[in-house]
Residue, then its C-alpha position, 0 to 999 in steps of 0.5 A: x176771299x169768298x165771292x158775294x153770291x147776293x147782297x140786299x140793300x133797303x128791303x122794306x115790307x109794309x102792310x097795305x095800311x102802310x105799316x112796317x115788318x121790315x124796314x132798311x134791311x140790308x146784308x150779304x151772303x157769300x159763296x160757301x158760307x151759312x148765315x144764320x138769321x136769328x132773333x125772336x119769334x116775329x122779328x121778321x126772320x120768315x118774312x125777309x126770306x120770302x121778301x128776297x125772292x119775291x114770294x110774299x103775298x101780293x097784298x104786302x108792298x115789297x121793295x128794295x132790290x138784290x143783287x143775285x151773282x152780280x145781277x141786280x133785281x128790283x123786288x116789287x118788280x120781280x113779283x110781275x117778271x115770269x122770266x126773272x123769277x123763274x131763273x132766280x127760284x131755279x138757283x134758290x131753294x127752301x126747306x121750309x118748317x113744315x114739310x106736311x104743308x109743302x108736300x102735297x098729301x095726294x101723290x107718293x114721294x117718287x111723283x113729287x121728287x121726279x117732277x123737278x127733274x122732268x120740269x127743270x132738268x128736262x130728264x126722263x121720267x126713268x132717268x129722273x126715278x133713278x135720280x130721286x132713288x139717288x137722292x133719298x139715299x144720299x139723304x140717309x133715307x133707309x129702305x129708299x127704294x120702298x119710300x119713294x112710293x110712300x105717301x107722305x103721311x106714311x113718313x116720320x118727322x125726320x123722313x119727311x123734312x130729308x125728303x124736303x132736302x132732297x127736293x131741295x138738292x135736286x134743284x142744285x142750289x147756289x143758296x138753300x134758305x133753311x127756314x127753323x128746318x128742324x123746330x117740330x123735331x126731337x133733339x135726336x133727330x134734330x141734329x142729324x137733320x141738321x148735320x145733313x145739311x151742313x155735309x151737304x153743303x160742304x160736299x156740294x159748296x151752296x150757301x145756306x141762309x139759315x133761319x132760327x131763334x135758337x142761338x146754341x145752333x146758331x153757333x153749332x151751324x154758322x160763321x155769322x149771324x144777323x140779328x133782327x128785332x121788330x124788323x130790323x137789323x140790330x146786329x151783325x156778327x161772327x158766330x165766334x164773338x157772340x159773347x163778346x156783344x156789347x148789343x142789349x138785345x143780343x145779349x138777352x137772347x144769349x142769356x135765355x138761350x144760356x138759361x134754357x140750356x141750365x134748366x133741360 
């Protein structure tokens, strides 16, 4: 039996006019295992991934808690907890939708990817240039040794989000939150980013939290899936049933999905 690696029980996000995005979230995740979190475009999928480790604006109301490897923390508290924080982003790491907006545009790969090796491994700077050098090609980047000092601008699409995983490994994860990782990608490139990280995740044992709304890569990436529809939670389910979902809403997504598939 896989152990729970994080359990969230009642997250709710409010507006500061006390309107809800999310209200009485509660899931599991397990060791090992990638959840897909899916549903429609602003269902909530990004939101409760940034709720869950406290990362959203301090002008949305947070609360709830999660239970992270046996240890509980209260989320509107954990904004204003350095220390608690800092441990908890240090085992959680993100590739994000955009990596153009995460990688900062004024320094070269080597300077961005050393720096989690410097600050939170405490590594030298050659032993962190040899460890970034690594993890490019472990990402399947070609001619490593000549993008690590690549400005990221002067990367392809598929380039810049392997660099993002890389960033992503060298933290050494006990959960990656894969926020739509691949959505500005084609289809080629598409499924060998996403094939990356599913080696990766075999090869190294972290879960993976994954967030899309496309539910044939649901039932290609995961083996569960949670449904949310205006912020909350309306289903929960093994990616092998899908079809057998008697939820309405579930089950409209599953024949779009079907019919979008008829028409490319």
């Amino acid at each position: 039996m896989k152990e729970e690696i994080l359990s969230a029980k009642n997250i709710e996000v409010l507006t500061a006019a006390k309107k809800f995005i999310l209200k009485g979230i509660n899931l599991q995740i397990f060791s090992g295992e990638v959840l897909s979190l899916a549903g429609e475009s602003g269902s909530g999928k990004s939101t409760l991934a940034l709720a869950l480790t406290g990362l959203l604006p301090a002008s949305l109301k947070l609360g709830g808690e999660i239970i992270w490897q046996k240890r509980r923390f209260d989320l509107a508290a954990l904004r204003k907890d350095t220390l608690s924080s800092r441990m908890l982003h240090g085992q959680i790491s993100y590739i994000f939708q955009e990596p153009s907006s995460f990688l900062n545009p004024t320094l070269n790969i080597a300077a961005q990817l050393t720096e989690v090796f410097i600050y939170n491994q405490k590594k030298a700077y050659p032993q962190a240039l040899d460890l970034s050098r690594g993890l490019l090609e472990l990402v399947g980047i070609k001619e490593a040794e000549k993008k690590l000092y690549s400005f990221p601008h002067q990367l392809s699409g598929g380039e810049a989000q392997r660099v993002m995983i890389a960033m992503a490994l060298a933290q050494r994860p006990k959960l990656l939150i894969a926020d739509e990782p691949t959505s500005n990608l084609d289809v080629t490139i598409e499924m060998e980013i996403l094939s990356l990280i599913k080696n990766m995740q075999q090869r190294f044992g972290f879960a993976v939290l994954f967030i899309t709304h496309d539910l044939s890569l649901v039932r290609y990436f995961s083996q569960r899936v949670v449904f949310l529809k205006a912020g909350r939670i309306v289903e929960e389910s093994d990616t092998a049933h899908l079809k057998d979902t008697a939820n309405p809403y579930v089950q409209s997504l599953l024949e779009a999905a079907e019919a979008l598939q008829d028409y490319e």
